[in-house]
C-alpha positions in Angstrom: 97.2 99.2 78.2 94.4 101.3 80.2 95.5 103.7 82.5 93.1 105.8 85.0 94.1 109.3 86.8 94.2 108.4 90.2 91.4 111.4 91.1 89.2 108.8 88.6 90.0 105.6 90.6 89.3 107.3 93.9 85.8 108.4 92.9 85.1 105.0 91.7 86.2 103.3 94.6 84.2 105.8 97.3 81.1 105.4 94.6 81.2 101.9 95.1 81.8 102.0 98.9 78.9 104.2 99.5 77.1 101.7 97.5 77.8 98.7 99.7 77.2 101.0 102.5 80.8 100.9 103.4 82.8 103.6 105.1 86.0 105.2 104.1 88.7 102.8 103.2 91.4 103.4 105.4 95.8 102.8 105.2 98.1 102.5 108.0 100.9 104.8 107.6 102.9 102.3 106.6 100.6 101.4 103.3 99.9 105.2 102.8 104.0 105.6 103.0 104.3 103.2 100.7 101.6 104.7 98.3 103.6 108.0 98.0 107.1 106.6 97.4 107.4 107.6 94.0 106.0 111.1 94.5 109.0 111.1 97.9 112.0 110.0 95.6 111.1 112.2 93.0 111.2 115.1 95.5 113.6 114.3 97.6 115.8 114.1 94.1 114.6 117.6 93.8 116.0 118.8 96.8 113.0 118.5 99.5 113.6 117.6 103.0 111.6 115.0 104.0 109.9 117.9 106.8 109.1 119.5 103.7 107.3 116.5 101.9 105.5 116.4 105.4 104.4 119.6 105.3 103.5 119.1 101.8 100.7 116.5 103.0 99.4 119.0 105.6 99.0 121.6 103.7 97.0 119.5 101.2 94.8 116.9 103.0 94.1 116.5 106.9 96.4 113.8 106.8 98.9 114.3 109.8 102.4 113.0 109.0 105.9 113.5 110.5 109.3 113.4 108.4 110.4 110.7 110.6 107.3 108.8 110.0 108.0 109.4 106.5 111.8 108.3 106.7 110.5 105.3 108.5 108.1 103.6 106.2 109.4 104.8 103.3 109.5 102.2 100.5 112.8 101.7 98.3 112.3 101.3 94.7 113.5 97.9 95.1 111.1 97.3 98.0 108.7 99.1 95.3 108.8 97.4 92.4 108.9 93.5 93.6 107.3 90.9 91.9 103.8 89.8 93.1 103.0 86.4 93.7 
């Protein structure tokens, strides 16, 4: 099975929305939340606070994100790992 780094993905993706003349793609915190809920339980089962996975984001992107907003739209591996179709 292929797998791709997600740095490789993201340059694909932009190089192919520059070329349809297409802006940023962007997620609703709630998609974005959802994204990033692997990377949250596996730091939160590290000990992080979920202030600290917010500040985390800050410090890394321009991405502006609360620990409430976080705690909010946080997906469960259940919710995670459903079947689609």
């Amino acid at each position: 099975m292929k797998t791709y780094a997600v740095e490789q993905a993201v340059r694909a993706q932009k190089a192919l929305r520059d070329a349809a003349g297409l802006g940023p793609e962007m997620f609703p915190i709630q998609a974005f939340v959802g994204m990033i809920s692997d990377e949250i339980e596996e730091l939160r089962s590290q000990g992080k606070t979920d202030a600290e996975i917010a500040s985390l984001i800050a410090a890394n992107s321009n991405i502006e994100i609360t620990a409430s907003e976080i705690a909010e739209n946080y997906a469960s591996p259940e919710d995670r790992h459903q079947p689609h179709g």
